[in-house]
C-alpha positions, 0 to 999 in steps of 0.5 A: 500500500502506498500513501500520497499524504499532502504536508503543511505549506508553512502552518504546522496546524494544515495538516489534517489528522487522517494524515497524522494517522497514517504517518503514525501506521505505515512502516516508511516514511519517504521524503524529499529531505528528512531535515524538513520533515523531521521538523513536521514528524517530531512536532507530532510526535510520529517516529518512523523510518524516513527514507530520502526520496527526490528527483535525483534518485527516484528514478534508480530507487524506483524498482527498490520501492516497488519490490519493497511494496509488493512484499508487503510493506506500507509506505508514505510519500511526503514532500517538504510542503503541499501534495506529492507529484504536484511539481514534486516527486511520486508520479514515477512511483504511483505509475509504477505501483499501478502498473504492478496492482499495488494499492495507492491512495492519496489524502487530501490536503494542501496544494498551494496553487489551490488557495493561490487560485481562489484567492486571486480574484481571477475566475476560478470556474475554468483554469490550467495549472502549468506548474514551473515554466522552461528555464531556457528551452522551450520558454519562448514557445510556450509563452506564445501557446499561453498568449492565447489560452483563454483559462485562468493560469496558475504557474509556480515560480522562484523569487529569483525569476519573478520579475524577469517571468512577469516581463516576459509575460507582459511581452507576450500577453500586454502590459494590462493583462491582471495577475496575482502573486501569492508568497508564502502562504499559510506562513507569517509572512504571506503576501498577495499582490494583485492587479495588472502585470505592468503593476505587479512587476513594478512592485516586485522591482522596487520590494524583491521577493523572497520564499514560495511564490504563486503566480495566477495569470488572467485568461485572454479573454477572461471575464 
């Protein structure tokens, strides 16, 4: 049996506790880095096994995994914050275990780009989520395969391509296009900053962001 069990965005208190429960019944617990999650784990008191599992070894582990699951074992997947495989490790795992009709289950819980979305403003009734964009290959096309989506966008990005991210959006979809960026939610420091992409960016030129970022995107012809 495999768990996809979602963890806490910044706010120890999100996680739910059918997700304390799980963590305290399965045999290992695999995360991105078992610093991180031993903050988490010991606030709750859960002490379990933790094996590291990231995008630099999950694909050489993978059969490991699977062997360990199909012997019987019970395992957790957890990342440092929000649900597994959204822009994190697990996919290549879930799709193995399905592939070898071992059981998975994903717990609901926190995704940061849901609160991102609905606290954007922007219409919610239709959207595409695009997770992390090129860094350089690829970059130029999708921007203008995005120019004309008509659908709310929701993209994860670092502090420290921001800026340059809105401008290349104000190049390809106007300077009055509305967006807004969501930084570190759930977290003392949580910050929304809406309105138009010209506006935004100004903003984040004179005040460089820091942390976890959200950046929601108006539709072309968003209403």
């Amino acid at each position: 049996m495999l768990y996809l069990v979602p963890t806490p965005l910044g706010n120890l208190k999100d996680i739910t506790l059918r997700a304390l429960e799980v963590l305290q019944q399965v045999d290992v617990i695999l995360c991105e880095d078992t610093r991180t999650s031993s903050k988490l784990l010991t606030h709750y008191n859960i002490h379990k096994p933790l094996s590291p599992y990231h995008q630099h070894n999950e694909h050489k582990i993978l059969q490991h995994l699977i062997d360990q699951l199909a012997a019987g074992k019970t395992m957790a997947v957890i990342t440092d914050a929000g649900t597994p495989a959204i822009s994190d490790p697990a996919f290549l795992l879930v799709r193995e275990c399905i592939k070898n009709n071992i059981k998975v289950e994903c717990l609901p819980g926190a995704t940061a780009f849901v609160p991102a979305l609905v606290n954007s403003g922007l219409p919610v009734n239709r959207f595409t989520f695009e997770g992390f964009l090129p860094l350089k290959k690829g970059r130029q096309t999708m921007f203008k395969q995005l120019a004309t989506e008509e659908r709310t966008m929701v993209f994860y990005e670092s502090p420290m391509r921001l800026v340059k991210t809105l401008e290349d959006f104000i190049q390809y979809f106007g300077a009055e296009r509305r967006c807004s960026v969501c930084r570190e939610i759930s977290k003392i420091y949580e910050e929304n900053v809406r309105g138009t992409l010209a506006e935004v960016a100004a903003h984040f030129k004179n005040k460089p962001p820091k942390g976890e970022i959200v950046l929601v995107v108006e539709g072309s012809e968003a209403t």
